[in-house]
BAMI-683919 format. One record per residue (C-alpha): z, x, y; residue in one letter. Coordinates in steps of 0.02 Angstrom, whole numbers. Layout:
N
     zz     xx     yy residuo
      Z      X      Y       a
...
//
This chain:
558
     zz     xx     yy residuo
   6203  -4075   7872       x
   6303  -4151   7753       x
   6479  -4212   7772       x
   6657  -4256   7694       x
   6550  -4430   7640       x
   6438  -4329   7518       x
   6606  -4263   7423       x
   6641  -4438   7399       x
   6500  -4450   7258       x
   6582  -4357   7097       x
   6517  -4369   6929       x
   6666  -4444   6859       x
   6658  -4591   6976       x
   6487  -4631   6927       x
   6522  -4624   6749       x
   6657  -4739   6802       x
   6538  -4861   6870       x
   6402  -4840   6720       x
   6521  -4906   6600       x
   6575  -5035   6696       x
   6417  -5085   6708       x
   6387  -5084   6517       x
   6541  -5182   6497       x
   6476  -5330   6610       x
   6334  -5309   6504       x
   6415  -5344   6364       x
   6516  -5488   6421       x
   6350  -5559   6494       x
   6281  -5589   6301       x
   6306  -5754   6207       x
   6384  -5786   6058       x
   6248  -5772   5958       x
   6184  -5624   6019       x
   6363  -5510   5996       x
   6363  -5582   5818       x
   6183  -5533   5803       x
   6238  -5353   5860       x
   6380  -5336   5777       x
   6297  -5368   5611       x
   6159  -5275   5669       x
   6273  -5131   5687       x
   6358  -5145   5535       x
   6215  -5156   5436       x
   6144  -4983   5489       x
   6313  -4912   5466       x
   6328  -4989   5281       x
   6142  -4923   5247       x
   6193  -4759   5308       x
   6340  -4721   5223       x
   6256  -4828   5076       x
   6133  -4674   5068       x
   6262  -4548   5075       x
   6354  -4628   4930       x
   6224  -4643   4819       x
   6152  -4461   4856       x
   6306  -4396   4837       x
   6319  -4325   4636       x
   6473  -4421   4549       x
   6615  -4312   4480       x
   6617  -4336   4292       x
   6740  -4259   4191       x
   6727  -4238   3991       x
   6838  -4366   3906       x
   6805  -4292   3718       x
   6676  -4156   3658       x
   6617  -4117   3489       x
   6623  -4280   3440       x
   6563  -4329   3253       x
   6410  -4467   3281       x
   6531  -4617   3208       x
   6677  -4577   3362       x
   6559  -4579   3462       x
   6493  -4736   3433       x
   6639  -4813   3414       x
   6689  -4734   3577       x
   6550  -4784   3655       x
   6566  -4974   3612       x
   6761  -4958   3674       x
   6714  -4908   3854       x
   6579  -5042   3861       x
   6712  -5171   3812       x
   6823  -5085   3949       x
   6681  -5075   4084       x
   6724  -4914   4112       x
   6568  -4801   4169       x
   6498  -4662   4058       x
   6402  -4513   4057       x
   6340  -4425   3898       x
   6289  -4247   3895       x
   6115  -4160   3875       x
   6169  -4124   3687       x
   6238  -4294   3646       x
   6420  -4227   3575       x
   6502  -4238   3707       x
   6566  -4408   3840       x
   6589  -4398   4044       x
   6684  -4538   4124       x
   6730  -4532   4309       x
   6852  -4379   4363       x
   6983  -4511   4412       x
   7006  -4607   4262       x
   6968  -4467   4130       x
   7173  -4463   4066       x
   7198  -4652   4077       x
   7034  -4699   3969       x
   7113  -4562   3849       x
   7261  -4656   3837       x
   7192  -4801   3812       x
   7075  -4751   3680       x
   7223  -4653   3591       x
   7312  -4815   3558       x
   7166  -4876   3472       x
   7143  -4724   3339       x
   7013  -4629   3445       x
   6941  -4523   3390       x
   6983  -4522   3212       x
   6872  -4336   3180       x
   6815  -4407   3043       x
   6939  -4307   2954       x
   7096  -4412   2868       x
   7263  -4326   2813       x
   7405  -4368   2713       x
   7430  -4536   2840       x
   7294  -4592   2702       x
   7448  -4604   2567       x
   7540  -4707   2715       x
   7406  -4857   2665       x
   7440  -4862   2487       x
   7420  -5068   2411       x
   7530  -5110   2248       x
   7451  -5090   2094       x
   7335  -4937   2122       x
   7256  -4843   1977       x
   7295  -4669   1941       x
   7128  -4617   1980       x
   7132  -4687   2163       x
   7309  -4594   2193       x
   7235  -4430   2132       x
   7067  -4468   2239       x
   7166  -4518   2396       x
   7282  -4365   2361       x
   7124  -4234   2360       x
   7045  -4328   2503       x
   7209  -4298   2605       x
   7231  -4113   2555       x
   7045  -4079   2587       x
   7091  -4160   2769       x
   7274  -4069   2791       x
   7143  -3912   2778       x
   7004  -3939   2851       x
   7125  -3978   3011       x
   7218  -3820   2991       x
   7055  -3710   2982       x
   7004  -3815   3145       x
   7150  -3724   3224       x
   7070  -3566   3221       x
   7001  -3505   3410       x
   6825  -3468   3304       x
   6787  -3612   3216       x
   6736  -3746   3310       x
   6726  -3881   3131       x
   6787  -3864   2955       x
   6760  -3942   2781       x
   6844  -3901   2649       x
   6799  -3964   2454       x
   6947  -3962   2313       x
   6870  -3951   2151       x
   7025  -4004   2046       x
   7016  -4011   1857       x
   7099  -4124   1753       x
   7249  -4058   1658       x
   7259  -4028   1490       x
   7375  -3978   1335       x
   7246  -3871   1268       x
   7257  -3693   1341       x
   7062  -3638   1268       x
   7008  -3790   1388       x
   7128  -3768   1522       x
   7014  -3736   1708       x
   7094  -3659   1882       x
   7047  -3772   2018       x
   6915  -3701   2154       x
   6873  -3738   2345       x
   6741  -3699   2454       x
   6756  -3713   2642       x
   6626  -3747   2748       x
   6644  -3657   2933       x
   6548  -3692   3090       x
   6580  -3555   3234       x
   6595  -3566   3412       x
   6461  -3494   3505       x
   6450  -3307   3511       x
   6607  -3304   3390       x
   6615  -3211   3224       x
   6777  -3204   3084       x
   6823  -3028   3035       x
   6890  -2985   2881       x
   7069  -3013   2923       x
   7036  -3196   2964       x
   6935  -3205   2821       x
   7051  -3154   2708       x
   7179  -3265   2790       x
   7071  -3421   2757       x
   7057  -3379   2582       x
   7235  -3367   2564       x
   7290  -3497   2668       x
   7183  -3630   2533       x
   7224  -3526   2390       x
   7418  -3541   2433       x
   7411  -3709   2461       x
   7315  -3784   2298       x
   7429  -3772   2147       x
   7359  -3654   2019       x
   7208  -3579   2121       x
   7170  -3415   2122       x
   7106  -3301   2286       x
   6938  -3270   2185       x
   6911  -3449   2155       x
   6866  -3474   2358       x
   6712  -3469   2446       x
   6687  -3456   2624       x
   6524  -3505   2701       x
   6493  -3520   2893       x
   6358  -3635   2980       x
   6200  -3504   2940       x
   6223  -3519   2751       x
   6281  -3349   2746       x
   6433  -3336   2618       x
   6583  -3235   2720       x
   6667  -3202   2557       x
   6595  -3043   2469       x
   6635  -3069   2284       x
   6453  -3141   2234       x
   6356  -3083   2375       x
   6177  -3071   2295       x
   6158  -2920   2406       x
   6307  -2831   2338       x
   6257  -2868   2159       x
   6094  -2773   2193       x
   6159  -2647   2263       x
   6151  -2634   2440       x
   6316  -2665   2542       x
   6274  -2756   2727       x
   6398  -2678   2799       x
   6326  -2500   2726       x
   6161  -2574   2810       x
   6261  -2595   2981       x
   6335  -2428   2963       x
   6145  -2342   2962       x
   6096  -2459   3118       x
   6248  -2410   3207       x
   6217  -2223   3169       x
   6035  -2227   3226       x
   6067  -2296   3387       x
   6215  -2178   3432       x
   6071  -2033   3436       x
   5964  -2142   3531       x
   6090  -2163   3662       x
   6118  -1993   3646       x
   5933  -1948   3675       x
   5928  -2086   3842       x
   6079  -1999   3920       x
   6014  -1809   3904       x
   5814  -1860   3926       x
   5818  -2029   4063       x
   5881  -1912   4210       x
   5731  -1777   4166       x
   5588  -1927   4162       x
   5663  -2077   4231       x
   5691  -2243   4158       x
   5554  -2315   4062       x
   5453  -2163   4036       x
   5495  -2116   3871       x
   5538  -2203   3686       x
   5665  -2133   3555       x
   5672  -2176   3382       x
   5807  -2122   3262       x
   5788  -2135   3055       x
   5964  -2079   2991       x
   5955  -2033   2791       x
   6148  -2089   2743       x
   6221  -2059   2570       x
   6335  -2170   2533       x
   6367  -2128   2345       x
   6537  -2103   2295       x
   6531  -1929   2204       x
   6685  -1861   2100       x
   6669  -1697   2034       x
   6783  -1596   1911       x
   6731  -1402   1884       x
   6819  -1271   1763       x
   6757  -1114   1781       x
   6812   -940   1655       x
   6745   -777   1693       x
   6643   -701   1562       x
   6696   -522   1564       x
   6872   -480   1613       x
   6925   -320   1697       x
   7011   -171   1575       x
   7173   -226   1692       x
   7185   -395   1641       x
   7365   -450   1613       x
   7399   -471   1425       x
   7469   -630   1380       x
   7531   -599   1196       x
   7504   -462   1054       x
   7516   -451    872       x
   7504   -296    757       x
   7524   -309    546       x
   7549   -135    447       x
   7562   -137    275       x
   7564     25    145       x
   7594     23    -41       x
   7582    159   -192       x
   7475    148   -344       x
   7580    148   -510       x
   7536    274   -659       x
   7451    260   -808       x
   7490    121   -920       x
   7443     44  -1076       x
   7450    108  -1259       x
   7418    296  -1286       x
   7254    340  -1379       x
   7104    464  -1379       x
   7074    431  -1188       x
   7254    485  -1143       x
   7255    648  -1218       x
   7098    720  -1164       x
   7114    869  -1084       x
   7082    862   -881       x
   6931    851   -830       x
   6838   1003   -697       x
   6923   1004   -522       x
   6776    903   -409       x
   6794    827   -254       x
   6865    666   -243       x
   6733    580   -114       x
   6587    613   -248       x
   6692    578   -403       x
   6851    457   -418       x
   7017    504   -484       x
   7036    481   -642       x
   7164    374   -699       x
   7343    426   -693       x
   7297    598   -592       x
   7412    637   -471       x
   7417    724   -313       x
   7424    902   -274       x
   7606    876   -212       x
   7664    775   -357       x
   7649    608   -287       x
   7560    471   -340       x
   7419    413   -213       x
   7469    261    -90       x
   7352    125     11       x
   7381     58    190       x
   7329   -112    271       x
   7362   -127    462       x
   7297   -275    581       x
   7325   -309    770       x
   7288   -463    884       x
   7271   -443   1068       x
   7273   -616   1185       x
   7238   -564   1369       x
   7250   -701   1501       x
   7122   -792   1537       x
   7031   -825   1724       x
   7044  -1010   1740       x
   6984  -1109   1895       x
   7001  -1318   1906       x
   6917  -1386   2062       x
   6889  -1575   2079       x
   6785  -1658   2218       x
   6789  -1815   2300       x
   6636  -1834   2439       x
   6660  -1950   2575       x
   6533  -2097   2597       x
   6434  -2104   2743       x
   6386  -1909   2752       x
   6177  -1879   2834       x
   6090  -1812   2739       x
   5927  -1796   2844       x
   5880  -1845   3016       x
   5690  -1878   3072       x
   5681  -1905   3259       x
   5542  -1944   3371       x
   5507  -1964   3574       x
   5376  -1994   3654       x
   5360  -1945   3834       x
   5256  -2059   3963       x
   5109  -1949   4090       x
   5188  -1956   4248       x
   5067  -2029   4418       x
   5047  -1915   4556       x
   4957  -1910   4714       x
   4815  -1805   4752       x
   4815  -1709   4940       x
   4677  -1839   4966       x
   4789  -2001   4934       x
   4706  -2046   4768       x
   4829  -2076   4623       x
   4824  -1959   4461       x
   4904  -1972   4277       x
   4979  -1798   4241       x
   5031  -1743   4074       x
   5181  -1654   4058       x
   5163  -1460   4044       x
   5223  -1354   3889       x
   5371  -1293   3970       x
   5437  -1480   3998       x
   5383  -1531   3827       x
   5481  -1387   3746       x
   5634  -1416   3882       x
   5644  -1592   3817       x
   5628  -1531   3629       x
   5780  -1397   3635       x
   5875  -1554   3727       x
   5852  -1670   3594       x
   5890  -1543   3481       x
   6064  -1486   3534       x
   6088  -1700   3555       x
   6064  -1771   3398       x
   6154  -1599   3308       x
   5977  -1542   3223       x
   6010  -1441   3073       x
   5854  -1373   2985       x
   5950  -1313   2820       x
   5979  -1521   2804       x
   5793  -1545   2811       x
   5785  -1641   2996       x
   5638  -1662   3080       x
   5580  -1674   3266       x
   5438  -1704   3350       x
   5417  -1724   3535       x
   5231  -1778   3603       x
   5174  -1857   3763       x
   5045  -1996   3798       x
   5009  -2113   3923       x
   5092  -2303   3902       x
   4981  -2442   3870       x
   4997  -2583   3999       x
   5010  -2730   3898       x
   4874  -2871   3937       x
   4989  -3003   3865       x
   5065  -3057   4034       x
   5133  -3238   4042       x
   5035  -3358   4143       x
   5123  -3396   4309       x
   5179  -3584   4317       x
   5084  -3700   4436       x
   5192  -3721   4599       x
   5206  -3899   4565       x
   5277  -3871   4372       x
   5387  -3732   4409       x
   5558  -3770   4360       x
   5658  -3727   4489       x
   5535  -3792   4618       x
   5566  -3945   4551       x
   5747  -3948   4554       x
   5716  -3882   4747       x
   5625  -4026   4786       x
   5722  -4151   4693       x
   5865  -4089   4810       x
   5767  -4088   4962       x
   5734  -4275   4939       x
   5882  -4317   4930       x
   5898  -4263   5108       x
   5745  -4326   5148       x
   5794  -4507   5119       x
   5991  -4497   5205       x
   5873  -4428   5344       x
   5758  -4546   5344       x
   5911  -4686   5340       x
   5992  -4607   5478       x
   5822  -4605   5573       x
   5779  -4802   5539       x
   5965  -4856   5584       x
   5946  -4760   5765       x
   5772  -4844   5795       x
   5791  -5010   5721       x
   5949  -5057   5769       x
   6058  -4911   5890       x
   5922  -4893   6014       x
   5865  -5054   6030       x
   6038  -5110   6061       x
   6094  -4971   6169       x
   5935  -5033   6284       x
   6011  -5194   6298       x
   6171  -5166   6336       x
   6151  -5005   6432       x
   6077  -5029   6623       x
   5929  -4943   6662       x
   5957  -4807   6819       x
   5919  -4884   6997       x
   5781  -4765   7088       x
   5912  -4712   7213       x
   6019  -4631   7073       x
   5860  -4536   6973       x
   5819  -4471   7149       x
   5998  -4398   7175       x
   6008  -4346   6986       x
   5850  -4264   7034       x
   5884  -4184   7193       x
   6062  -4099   7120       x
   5960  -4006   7011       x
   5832  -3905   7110       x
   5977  -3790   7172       x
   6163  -3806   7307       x
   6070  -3753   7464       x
   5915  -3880   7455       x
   6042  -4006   7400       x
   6038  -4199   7515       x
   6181  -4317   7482       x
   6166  -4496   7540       x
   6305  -4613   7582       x
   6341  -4775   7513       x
   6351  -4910   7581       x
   6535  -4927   7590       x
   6559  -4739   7632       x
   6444  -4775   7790       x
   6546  -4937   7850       x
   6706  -4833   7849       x
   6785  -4790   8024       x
   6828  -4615   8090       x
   7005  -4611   8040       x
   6971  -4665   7866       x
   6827  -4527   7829       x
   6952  -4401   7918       x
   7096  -4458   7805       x
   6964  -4441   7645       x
   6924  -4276   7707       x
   7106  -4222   7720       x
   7131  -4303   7521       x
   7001  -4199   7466       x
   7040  -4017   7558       x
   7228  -4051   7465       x
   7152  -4064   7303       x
   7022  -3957   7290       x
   7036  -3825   7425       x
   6913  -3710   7364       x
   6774  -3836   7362       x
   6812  -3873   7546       x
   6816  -3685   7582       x
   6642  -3652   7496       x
   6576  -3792   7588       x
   6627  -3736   7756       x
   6557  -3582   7723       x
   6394  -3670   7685       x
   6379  -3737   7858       x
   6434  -3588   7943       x
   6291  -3505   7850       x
   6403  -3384   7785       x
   6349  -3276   7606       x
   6440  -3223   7466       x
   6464  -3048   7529       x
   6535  -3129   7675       x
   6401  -3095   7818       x
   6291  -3188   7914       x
//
């Protein structure tokens, strides 16, 4: 049965004792031996954190980018003479330094002209020596005005670089000789960036306005593709086809293929079909003036003006000298239609015979229509559209796999779809054909990468052994130099103590405490007066303990 002695062994007293031990240990080296550990020590701790250091990737930041290869040399040779630790990018244009001094090497190389962007300004006239020629002045002039430029082009959030070449004529008093100075400006875009027309435009004007005498026309943009960005001489325009005109058609013809992909993808699924669009766009410019009279017009037409002439006059009588023919006697009455008067007869009444003239102009108003016609560019003319449709794969009741066509029904569902999509009109000539086939698999499958030259398993195990080795330093320090000193310094459990360390584990009821030796010299009174201590402090452990010897359970029966 155990007693009030066995409460007397606590963990914390042994621990107590354990590093006593250890420290008698330690004061029981020589000299030479605690330097020999302490170095010892201090070496596996500098190898450690060595490894960490050095595994650990440095922060770089970019000190200047887009750098022109002469600032960069010169840069370059700078932070040598500084010793100041560089990085250069995969692409060479631009330079890392450490995150930590990235602003004070700036500095630094500011004060020295760094970079100089291999671009110089009107601080070139700041330089000028006594006694230059003309010709110098006027060279150092242009070279600053093509720099003053080329800088303010720079500014733009596009362009990344600029150049910009003056061609400036020399003056003269003759005006059949007299040339307009030119420029041509060399751009070079930011990736993924392109200059619209406004920006264009406000280039050309910025260089025209700031060369005397230079006219918008006399500017050429060209960007880093070769690919002039100002349309006056565009060899594509002078042949007759417009890019933008070209863009227009692309645009159109893959509208209607969207168009077919939205109405046809939910009826076959992604994949399973292919839409092509040819869009026939006029893009003349047509003005048309018609005048148009009608041929006959009704008896109602309005009358715009009239004129009628009447005229009547009398025939005088017989005149001349008298002779043989006047004074014949009359001749037999006849009819006058078969046989003319005779001269100086008269009529029946007495009166001499008379003759009438009358005349009359009519002007009606005239049906007049004026139509004039202006088409707009960009009207379809035609539209030839074709889909094919992809056999679908099915499952026989048996679990083997089957290519089915698609049925009439579906094929003319998918036609009258398309149709009402792309707005078919068959008066405009459009054309549409639907068919179905089965898609190729293509046999032109990339080979798959060895394991050991994939890239990104390469990268994984570049960062695995990085690991690897702080592991592997962490490893040697512990057996090298930790344990080996821990072994020395550290006692080694008696026999008595692994017995009692094993004991306390196999369970409370089975458990045997002995008494040491200074526990089992102790008198009555004092283990009484221990007891007493330790039912103050810790009442509950006396109470369970009582319990245990009365052989009472946790439900409290016997």
């Amino acid at each position: 049965m155990a007693t009030a002695d066995t409460i007397a062994a606590t963990p914390a007293s042994a621990m107590n004792a354990r590093l006593q031990q250890i420290l008698q240990n330690i004061n029981a080296l020589s000299q030479q031996q605690k330097l020999a550990a302490a170095a010892a020590l201090g070496l596996a701790i500098a190898l450690v954190v060595g490894v960490l250091m050095w595994n650990r990737a440095p922060e770089y930041g970019v000190l200047f980018s887009n750098l022109e290869e002469r600032d960069g040399g010169q840069i370059i040779a700078a932070l040598q003479q500084q010793n100041v630790p560089y990085h250069m990018s995969a692409d060479g244009r631009s330079i890392l330094v450490s995150q930590e001094q990235v602003h004070d090497v700036r500095l630094r190389l500011a004060a020295e002209g760094l970079p100089k962007g291999g671009l110089v300004g009107f601080e070139l006239m700041d330089s000028q020596k006594l006694g230059v020629s003309q010709f110098n002045e006027q060279v150092n002039y242009q070279r600053a005005l093509e720099g003053e430029l080329s800088r303010t082009v720079q500014s733009i959030s596009s362009v990344m670089s600029a150049r910009v070449h003056l061609a400036m004529p020399k003056q003269t008093a003759f005006l059949r000789d007299d040339q307009k100075p030119t420029a041509s400006v060399m751009v070079k875009l930011r990736a993924g960036r392109v200059l619209d027309a406004t920006q264009i435009a406000g280039i050309v004007h910025l260089v025209s306005s700031s060369v005397p005498r230079m006219n918008e026309s006399a500017v050429s943009i060209v960007n880093q593709n070769g690919e002039l960005l100002t349309m006056k001489s565009d060899p594509l325009r002078q042949a007759g086809l417009d890019p933008t005109q070209l863009e227009y058609v692309r645009e159109v013809e893959a509208s209607f293929i969207r168009r077919i992909d939205t109405i046809v993808e939910p009826l076959v699924g992604k994949g399973n079909f292919r839409a092509q669009v040819t869009a026939d766009v006029d893009f003349n410019q047509v003005e048309q003036t018609a005048e148009t009279y009608k041929p006959n017009p009704s008896p109602d037409q309005a009358i715009r003006s009239q004129q009628t002439t009447e005229q009547l006059s009398r025939d005088a009588g017989a005149q001349g000298v008298p002779g043989a023919l006047t004074n014949q006697p009359p001749a037999p009455a006849t009819a006058p239609i078969t046989t003319p008067p005779v001269a100086g007869q008269t009529n029946a009444n007495g009166t001499q015979p008379s003759t009438s003239n009358r005349s009359a102009v009519l002007n009606y108003e005239l049906d007049r229509t004026v139509q004039h016609v202006k088409q707009s560019l960009g009207q379809i003319k035609r539209l030839s559209v074709a889909v094919v449709v992809n056999h679908r794969n099915t499952t026989l009741p048996n679990g083997d796999p089957q290519v089915v066509p698609p049925t009439e029904e579906e094929i003319a569902r998918i036609t009258n779809l398309v149709r009402e999509a792309v707005g078919y009109n068959e008066a405009r000539g459009d054309t549409l054909n639907v068919a179905s086939s089965p898609f190729a698999v293509s046999d032109t499958a990339e080979p798959e990468l060895p394991l050991w030259k994939d890239p990104e398993m390469l990268d994984l195990g570049k960062e695995g052994l990085k690991y690897l080795v702080v592991l592997a330093a962490i490893l040697f320090a512990y057996f090298a130099v930790v344990r080996p000193l821990m072994r020395t310094v550290v006692p080694k459990k008696s026999e008595e103590e692994e017995a009692e360390a094993a004991e306390g584990e196999e369970g409370d009821e089975d458990a045997t405490v002995s008494l040491s030796g200074a526990a089992a010299g102790d008198s009555y009174e004092a283990r009484l007066a221990r007891a007493r201590e330790m039912a103050r402090s810790d009442p509950k452990m006396v109470a369970d303990l009582i319990k245990n010897w009365m052989g009472v359970n946790e439900e409290g029966r016997k």
